[in-house]
VEXDREN-2710 file (C-alpha; in Angstrom, 1 decimal):
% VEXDREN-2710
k/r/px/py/pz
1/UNK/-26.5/-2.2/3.3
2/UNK/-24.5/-3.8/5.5
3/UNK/-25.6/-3.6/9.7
4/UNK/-22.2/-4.9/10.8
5/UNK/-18.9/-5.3/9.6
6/UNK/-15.5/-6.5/11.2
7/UNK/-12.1/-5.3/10.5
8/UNK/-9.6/-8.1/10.2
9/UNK/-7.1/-5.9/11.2
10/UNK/-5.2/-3.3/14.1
11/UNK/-3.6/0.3/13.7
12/UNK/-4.4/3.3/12.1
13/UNK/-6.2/1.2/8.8
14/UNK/-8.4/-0.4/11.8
15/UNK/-9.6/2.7/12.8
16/UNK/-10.2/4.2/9.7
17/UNK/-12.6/1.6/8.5
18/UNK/-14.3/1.9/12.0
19/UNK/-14.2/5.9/11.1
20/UNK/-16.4/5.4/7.7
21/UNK/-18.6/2.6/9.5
22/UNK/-19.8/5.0/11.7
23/UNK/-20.7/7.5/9.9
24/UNK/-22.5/5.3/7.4
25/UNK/-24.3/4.4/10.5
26/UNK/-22.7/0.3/10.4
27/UNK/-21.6/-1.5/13.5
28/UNK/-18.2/-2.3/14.0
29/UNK/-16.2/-5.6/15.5
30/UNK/-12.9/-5.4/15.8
31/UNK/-10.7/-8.2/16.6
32/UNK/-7.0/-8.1/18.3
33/UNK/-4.7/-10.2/19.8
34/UNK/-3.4/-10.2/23.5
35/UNK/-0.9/-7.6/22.9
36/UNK/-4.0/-5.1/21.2
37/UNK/-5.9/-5.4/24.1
38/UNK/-5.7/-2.1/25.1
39/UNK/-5.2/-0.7/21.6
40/UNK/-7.4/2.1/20.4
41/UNK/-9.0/0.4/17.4
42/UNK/-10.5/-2.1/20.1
43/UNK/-11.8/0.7/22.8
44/UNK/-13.4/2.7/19.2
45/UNK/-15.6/-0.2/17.8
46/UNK/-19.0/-1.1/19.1
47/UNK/-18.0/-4.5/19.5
48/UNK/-14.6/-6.3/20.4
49/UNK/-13.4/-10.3/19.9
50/UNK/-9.4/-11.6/21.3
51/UNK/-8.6/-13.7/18.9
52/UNK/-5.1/-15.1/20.1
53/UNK/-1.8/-14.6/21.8
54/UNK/0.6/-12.1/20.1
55/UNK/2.1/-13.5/17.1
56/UNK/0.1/-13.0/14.2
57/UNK/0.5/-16.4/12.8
58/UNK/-2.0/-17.1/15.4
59/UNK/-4.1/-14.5/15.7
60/UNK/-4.5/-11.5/12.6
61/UNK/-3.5/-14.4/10.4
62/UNK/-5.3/-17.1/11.8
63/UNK/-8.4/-17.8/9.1
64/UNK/-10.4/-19.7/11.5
65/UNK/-10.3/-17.0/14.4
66/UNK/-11.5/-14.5/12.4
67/UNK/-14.3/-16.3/10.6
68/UNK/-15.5/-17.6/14.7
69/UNK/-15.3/-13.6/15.3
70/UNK/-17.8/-13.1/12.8
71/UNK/-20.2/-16.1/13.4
72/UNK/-20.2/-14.8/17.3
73/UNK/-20.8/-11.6/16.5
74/UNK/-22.8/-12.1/13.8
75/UNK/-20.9/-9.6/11.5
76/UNK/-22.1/-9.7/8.2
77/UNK/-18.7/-9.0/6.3
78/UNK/-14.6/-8.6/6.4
79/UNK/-12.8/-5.3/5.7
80/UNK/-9.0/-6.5/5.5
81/UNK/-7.5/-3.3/5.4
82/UNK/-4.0/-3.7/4.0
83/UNK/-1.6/-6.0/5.0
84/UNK/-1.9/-9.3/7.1
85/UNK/-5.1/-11.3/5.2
86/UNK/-6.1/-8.1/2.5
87/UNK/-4.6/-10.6/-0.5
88/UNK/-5.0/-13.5/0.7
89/UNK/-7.0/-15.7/-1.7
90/UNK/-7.5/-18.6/0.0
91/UNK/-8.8/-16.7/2.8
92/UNK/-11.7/-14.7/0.7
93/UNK/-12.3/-17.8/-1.0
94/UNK/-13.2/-19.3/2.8
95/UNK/-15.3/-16.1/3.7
96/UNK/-17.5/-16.5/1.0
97/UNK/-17.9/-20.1/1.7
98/UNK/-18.8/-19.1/4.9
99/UNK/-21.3/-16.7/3.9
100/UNK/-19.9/-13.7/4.0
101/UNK/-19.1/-10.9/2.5
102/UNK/-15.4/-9.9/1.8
103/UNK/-14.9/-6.0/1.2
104/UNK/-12.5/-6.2/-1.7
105/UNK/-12.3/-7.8/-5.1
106/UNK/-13.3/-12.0/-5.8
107/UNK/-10.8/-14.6/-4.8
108/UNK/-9.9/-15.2/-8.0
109/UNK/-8.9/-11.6/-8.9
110/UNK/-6.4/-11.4/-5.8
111/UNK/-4.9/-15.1/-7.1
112/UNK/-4.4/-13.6/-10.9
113/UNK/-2.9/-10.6/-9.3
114/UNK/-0.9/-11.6/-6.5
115/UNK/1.3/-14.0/-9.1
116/UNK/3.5/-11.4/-10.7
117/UNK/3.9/-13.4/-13.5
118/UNK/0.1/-14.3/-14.2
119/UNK/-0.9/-10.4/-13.2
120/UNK/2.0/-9.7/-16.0
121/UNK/0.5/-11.4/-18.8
122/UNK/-2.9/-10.5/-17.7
123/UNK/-1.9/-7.2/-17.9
124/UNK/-0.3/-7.2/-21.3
125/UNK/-3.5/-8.7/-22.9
126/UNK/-5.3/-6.3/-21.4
127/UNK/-3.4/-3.8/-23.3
128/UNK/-1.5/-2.1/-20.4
129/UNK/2.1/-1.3/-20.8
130/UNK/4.8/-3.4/-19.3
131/UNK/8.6/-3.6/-18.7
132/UNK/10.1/-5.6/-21.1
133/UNK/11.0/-9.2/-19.4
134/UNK/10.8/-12.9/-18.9
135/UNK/7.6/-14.7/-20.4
136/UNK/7.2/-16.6/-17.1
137/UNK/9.4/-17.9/-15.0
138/UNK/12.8/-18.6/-15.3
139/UNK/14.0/-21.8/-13.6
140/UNK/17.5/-22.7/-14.4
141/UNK/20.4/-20.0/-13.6
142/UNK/22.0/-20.5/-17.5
143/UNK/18.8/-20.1/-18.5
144/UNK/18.5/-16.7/-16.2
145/UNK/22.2/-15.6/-17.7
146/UNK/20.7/-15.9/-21.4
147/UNK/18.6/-13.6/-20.6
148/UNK/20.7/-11.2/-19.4
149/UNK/22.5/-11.2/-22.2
150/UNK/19.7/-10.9/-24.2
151/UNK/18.0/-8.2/-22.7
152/UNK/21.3/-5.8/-21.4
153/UNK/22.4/-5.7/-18.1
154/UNK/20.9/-4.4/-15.7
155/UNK/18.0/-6.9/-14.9
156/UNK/15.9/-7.0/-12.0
157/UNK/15.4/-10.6/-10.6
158/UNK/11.8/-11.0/-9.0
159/UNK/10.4/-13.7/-6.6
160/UNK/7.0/-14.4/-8.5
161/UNK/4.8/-14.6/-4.9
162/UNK/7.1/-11.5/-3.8
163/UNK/6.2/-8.0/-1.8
164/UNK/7.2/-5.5/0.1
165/UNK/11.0/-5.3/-1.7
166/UNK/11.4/-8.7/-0.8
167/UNK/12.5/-11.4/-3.5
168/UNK/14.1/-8.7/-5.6
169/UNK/17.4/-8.3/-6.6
170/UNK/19.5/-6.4/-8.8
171/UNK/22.2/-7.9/-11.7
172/UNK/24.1/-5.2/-12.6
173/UNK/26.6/-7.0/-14.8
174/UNK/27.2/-11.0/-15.8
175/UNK/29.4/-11.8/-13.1
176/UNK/26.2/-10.8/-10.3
177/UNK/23.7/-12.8/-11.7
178/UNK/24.0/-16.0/-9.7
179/UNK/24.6/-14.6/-6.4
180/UNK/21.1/-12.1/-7.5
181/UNK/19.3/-14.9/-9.0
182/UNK/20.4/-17.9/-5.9
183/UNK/19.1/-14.6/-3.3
184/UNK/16.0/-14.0/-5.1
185/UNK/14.8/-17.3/-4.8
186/UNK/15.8/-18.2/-1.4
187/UNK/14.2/-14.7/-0.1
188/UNK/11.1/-16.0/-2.4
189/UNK/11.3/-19.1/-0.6
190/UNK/11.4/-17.9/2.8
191/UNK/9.2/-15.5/2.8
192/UNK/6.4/-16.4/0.5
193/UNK/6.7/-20.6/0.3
194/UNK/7.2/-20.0/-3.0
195/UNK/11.0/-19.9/-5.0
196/UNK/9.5/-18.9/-8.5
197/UNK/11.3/-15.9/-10.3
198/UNK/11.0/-13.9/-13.0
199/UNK/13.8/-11.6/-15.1
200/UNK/12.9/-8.0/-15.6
201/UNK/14.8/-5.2/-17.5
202/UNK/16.1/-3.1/-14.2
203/UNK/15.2/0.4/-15.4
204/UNK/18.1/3.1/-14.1
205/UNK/16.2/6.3/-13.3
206/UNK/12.1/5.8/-13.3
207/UNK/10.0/7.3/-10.8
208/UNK/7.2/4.7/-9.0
209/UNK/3.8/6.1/-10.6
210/UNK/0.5/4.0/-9.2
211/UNK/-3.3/4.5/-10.8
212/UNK/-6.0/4.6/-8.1
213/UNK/-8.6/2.2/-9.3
214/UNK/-11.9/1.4/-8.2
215/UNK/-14.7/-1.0/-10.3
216/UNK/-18.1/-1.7/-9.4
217/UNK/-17.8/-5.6/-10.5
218/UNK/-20.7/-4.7/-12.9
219/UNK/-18.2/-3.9/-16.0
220/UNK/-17.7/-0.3/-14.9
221/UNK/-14.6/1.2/-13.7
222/UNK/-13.0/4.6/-12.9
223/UNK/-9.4/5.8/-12.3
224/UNK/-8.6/8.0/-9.8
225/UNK/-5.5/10.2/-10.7
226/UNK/-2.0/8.8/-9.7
227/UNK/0.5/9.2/-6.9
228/UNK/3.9/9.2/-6.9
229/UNK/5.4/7.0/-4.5
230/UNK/9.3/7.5/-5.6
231/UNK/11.0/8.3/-2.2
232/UNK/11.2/4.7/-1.3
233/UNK/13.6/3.0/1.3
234/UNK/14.8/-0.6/0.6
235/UNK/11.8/-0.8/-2.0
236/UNK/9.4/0.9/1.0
237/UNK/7.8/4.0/0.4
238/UNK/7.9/6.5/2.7
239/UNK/6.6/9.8/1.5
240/UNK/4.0/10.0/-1.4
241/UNK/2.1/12.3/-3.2
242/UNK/-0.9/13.2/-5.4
243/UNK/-0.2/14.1/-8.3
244/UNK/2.6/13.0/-9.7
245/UNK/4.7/16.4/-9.8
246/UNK/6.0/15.3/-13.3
247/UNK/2.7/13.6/-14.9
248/UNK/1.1/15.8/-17.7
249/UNK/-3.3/16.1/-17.8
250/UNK/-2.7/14.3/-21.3
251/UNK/-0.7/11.5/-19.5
252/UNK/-2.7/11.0/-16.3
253/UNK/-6.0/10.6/-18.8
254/UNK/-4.2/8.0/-20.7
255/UNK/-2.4/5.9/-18.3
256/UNK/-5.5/6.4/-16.4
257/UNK/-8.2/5.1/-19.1
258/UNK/-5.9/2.2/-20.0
259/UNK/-6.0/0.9/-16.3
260/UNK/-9.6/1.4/-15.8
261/UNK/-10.6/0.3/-19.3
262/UNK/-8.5/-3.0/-18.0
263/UNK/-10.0/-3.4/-14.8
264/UNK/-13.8/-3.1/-16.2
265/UNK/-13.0/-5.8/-18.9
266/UNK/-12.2/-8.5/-16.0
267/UNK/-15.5/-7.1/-14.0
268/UNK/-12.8/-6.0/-11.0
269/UNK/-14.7/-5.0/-7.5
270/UNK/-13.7/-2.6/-5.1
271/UNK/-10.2/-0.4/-4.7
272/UNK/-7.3/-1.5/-6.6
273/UNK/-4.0/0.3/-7.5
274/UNK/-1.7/-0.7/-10.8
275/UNK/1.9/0.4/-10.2
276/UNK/4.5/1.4/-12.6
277/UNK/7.7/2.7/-13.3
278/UNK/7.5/5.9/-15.2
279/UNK/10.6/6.5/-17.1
280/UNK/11.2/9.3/-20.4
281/UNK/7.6/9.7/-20.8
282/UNK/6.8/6.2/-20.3
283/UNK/4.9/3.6/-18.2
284/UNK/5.8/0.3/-17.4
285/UNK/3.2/-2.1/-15.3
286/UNK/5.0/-3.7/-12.6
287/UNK/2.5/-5.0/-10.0
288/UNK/-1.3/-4.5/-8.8
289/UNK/-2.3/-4.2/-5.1
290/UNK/-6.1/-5.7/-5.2
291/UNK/-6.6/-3.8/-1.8
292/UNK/-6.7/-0.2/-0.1
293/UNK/-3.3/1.1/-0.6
294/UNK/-1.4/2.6/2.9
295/UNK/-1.0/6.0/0.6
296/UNK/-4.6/6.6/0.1
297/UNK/-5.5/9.4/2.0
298/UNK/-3.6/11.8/-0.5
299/UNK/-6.0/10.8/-3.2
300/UNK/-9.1/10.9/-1.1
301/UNK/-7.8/14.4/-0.4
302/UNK/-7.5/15.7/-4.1
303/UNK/-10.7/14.4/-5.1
304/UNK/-12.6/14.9/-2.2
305/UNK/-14.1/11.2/-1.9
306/UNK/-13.9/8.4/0.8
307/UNK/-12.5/5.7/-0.7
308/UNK/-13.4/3.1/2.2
309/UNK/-16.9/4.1/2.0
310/UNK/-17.2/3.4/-1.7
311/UNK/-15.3/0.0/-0.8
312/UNK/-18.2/-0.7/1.7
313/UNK/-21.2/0.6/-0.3
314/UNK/-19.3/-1.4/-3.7
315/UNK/-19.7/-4.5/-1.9
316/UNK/-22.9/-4.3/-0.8
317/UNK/-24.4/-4.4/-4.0
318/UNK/-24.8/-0.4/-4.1
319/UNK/-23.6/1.9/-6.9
320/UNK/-20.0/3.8/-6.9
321/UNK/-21.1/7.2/-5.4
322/UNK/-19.1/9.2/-8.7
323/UNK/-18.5/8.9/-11.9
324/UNK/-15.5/9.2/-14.4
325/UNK/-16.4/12.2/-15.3
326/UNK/-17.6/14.0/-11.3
327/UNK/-13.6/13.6/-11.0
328/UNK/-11.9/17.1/-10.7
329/UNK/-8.7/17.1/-8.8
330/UNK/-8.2/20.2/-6.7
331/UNK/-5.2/21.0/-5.3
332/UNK/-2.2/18.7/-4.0
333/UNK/-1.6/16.0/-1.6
334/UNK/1.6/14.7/0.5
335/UNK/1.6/11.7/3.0
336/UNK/4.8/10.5/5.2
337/UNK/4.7/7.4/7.2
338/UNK/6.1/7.6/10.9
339/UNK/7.6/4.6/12.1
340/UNK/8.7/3.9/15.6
341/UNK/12.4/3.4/14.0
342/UNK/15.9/4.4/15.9
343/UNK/17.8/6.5/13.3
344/UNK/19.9/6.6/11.1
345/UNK/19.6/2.8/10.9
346/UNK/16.1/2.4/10.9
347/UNK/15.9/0.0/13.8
348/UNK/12.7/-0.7/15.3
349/UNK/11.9/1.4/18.6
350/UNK/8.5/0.2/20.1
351/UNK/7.5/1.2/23.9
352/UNK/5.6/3.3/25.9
353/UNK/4.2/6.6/24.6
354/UNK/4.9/9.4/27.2
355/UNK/2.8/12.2/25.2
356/UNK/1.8/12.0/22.0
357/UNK/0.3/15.5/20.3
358/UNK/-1.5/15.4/16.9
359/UNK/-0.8/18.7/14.6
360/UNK/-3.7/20.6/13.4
361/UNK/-5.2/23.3/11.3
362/UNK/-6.2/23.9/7.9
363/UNK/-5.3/20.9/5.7
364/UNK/-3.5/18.5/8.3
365/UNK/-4.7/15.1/8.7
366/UNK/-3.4/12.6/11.1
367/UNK/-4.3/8.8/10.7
368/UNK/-2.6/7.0/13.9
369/UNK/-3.7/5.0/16.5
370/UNK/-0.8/6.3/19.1
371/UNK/-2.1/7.9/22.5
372/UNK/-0.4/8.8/25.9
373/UNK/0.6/5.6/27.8
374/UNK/0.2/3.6/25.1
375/UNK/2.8/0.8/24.5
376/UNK/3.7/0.0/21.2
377/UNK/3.8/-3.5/20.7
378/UNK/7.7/-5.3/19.5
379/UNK/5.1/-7.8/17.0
380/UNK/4.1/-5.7/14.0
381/UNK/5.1/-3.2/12.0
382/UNK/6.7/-0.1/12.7
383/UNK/4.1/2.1/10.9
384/UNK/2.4/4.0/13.7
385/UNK/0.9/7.1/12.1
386/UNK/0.6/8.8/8.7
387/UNK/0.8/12.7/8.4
388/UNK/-1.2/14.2/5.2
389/UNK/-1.8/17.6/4.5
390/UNK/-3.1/19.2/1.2
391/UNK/-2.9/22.5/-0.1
392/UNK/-3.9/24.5/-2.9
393/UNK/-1.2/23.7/-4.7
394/UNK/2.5/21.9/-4.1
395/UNK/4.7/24.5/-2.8
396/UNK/1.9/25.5/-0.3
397/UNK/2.2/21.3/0.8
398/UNK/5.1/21.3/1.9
399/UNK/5.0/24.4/3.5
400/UNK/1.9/22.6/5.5
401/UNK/4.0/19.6/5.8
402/UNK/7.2/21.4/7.2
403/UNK/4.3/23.0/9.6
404/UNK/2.7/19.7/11.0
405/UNK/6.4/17.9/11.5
406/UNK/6.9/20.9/14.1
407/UNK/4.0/20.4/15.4
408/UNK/3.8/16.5/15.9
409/UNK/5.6/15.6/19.5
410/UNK/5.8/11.8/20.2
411/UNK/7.8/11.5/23.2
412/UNK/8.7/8.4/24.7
413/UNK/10.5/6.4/21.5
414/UNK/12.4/7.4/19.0
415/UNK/10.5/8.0/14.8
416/UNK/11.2/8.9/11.5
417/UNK/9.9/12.5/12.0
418/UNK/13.5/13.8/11.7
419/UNK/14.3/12.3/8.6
420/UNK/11.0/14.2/7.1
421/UNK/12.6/17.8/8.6
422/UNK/16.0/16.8/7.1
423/UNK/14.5/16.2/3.4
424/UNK/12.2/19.3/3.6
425/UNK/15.7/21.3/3.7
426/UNK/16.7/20.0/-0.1
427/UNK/15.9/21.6/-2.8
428/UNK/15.5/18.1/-5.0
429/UNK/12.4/17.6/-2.7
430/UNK/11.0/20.9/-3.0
431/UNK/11.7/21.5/-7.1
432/UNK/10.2/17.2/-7.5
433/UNK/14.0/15.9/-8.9
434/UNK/13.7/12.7/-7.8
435/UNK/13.6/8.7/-8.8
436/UNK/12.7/5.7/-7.1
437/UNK/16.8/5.6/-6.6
438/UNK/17.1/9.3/-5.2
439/UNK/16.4/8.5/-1.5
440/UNK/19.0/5.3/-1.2
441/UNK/21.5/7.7/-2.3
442/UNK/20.5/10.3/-0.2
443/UNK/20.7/7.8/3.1
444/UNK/24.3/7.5/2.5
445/UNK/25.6/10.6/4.1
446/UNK/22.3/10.6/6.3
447/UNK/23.6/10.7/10.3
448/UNK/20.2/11.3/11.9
END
């Protein structure tokens, strides 16, 4: 087992890994920039390293800051978290040159992966289900209007390197494919180096279904249920759940076998989610996220299990604490992500935190890294805290949820709490009637 580990990230995800560290009895190092000095993740861990000025170009991005942080320190191994360097292949690659230990899956699982078009066909011989589409990329716009044609309008153009909702966009008809196609690469280009796409058929009311994964890297692999991840904003989710309110026990065994079957054939190590669109009954692979997914709180709350612990003791060389069959979901599961955002436009709002109160009681959890004084940084992302309750059952979630929004006071900037109160209050929320489209629509007569 490791000694010490250091988490090559900030936030909430910083803190959690710090959270199963110590109660595995590990050391912890954690690393921030100038702005993080005073953040909480740094006054937790047992150990603390600046490694640069605000941007995180040159600090949580910067491979040779980190890797310094670790040879000073004399940490042993890297927990990414998600986000900034989590799929970065170049960087584990460089880690374990370095001699040491990345907590996650090999290098050259997060490079098949993180190409959409390689994890596609990987995928596919793998046996998992996919949305019918391009063989690989698609180069030439005629070429890109062929397909159309071919496969029906709508089509989704993807940027191969793409994330996040950026890279993608929609054709609906002939006539939008060159303006779709021109956007998708440059936004590919831009943000990812990388001006590769890919033609998908654009399904017109699936829900976003993901299988929690986790393999040993010794041939073994289990699934973890799913969530359902549908109330999404600009392709970001913002409220998830576990399980899926419209996934059978016969569907969730199969979907779920077929992804673990998949990821135990390539020898896959650590936590890993496969996402799909879920449409009439059935699943279409869209992506996989070779890292600890922002959502997974829900499912550690359903099965009882700590999924950052297993990702530590995994890459240790220990055994997965569970089996397939130990599994037994009990209950139900909702997260919402609060972001320091203005609404109803969603603008970023960082500052100074004038009093910040976490809700409690029975089934309320809390992951944020927010206390009073505290100034959020203008750098990063918005995400500063993600509520999670669980109850025996859906209705009595959202009750709790409903609950823990009143509850929750972060004074000082302005959050997303509100739109949480507002969608509590319709009945498509509370009866699960909902797609991946649902919430986009919803936002248009949405005042804040």
């Amino acid at each position: 087992m490791f000694k010490k580990i250091l988490i090559a990230n900030r936030g909430e995800i910083a803190l959690r890994v710090i959270r199963a560290a110590r109660e595995m009895g590990i050391a912890t190092v954690a690393v921030h920039s100038t702005a993080d000095a005073d953040a909480m993740h740094v006054r937790m861990a047992d150990e603390s390293v600046c490694i640069g000025p605000p941007s995180s170009m040159q600090s949580y991005l910067s491979f040779p800051a980190i890797i310094a942080a670790c040879e000073i320190t004399g940490a042993e191994a890297i927990h990414p978290g998600y986000g900034f360097l989590s799929e970065n292949a170049n960087f584990v690659q460089i880690v374990e040159d370095h001699g040491i230990k990345f907590i996650g899956p090999t290098a050259q699982h997060i490079r098949i992966m993180g190409d959409k078009i390689t994890a596609k066909d990987t995928m596919n011989k793998l046996g998992v289900p996919c949305v019918p589409g391009s063989e690989g990329g698609v180069a030439t716009l005629s070429e890109a209007k062929s397909l159309g044609e071919e496969m029906g309008y709508p089509v989704i153009i993807k940027a191969t390197a793409g994330g996040g909702g950026r890279g993608m966009k929609v054709a609906n008809t002939a006539e939008d494919m060159e303006s779709a196609f021109m956007t998708a690469r440059a936004e590919g280009k831009s943000n990812f180096g990388n001006d590769e796409v890919y033609i998908e058929k654009y399904l017109t009311t699936p829900r976003h279904i993901e299988i929690q994964i986790f393999g040993d890297g010794k041939g073994r692999a289990v699934h973890l249920g799913e969530r359902d991840c549908s109330l999404q904003r600009r392709h970001q989710k913002v409220f998830e759940e576990a399980p899926g309110p419209t996934i059978t026990e016969k569907e969730r065994a199969h979907i779920g076998k077929v992804c673990a079957d998949a990821l135990a054939d390539i020898n896959y190590t650590g936590a890993g989610t496969i996402e799909f669109l879920y449409e009439k009954g059935e699943f279409y692979f869209i992506e996989m996220n070779t890292r600890l997914q922002v959502e997974h709180p829900v499912t550690e709350a359903i099965f009882g299990i700590d999924l950052v612990r297993e990702q530590i003791l995994v890459a240790s060389g220990e055994e997965l604490s569970f089996q397939q069959d130990d599994l037994h979901i009990n209950g139900h599961a909702i997260e919402v992500r609060i972001n320091a955002e203005k609404l109803p436009d969603f603008t970023p709002c960082p500052g100074r935190i004038t009093h910040f109160h976490a809700p409690g009681g029975l089934g309320v959890r809390i992951d944020s890294a927010l206390y009073d004084g505290y100034v959020i940084p203008p750098y990063y992302d918005s995400l500063i805290g993600k509520l999670i309750v669980h109850g025996r059952d859906r209705p009595e979630a959202l009750a709790r949820l409903d609950r823990a929004l009143g509850e929750l006071i972060v004074d000082g900037i302005d959050t997303t709490v509100p739109l949480f109160r507002a969608l509590l209050e319709d009945q498509s929320i509370h009866k699960g009637e909902y797609n991946i489209h649902w919430l986009e629509n919803w936002l248009e007569n949405y005042e804040g």
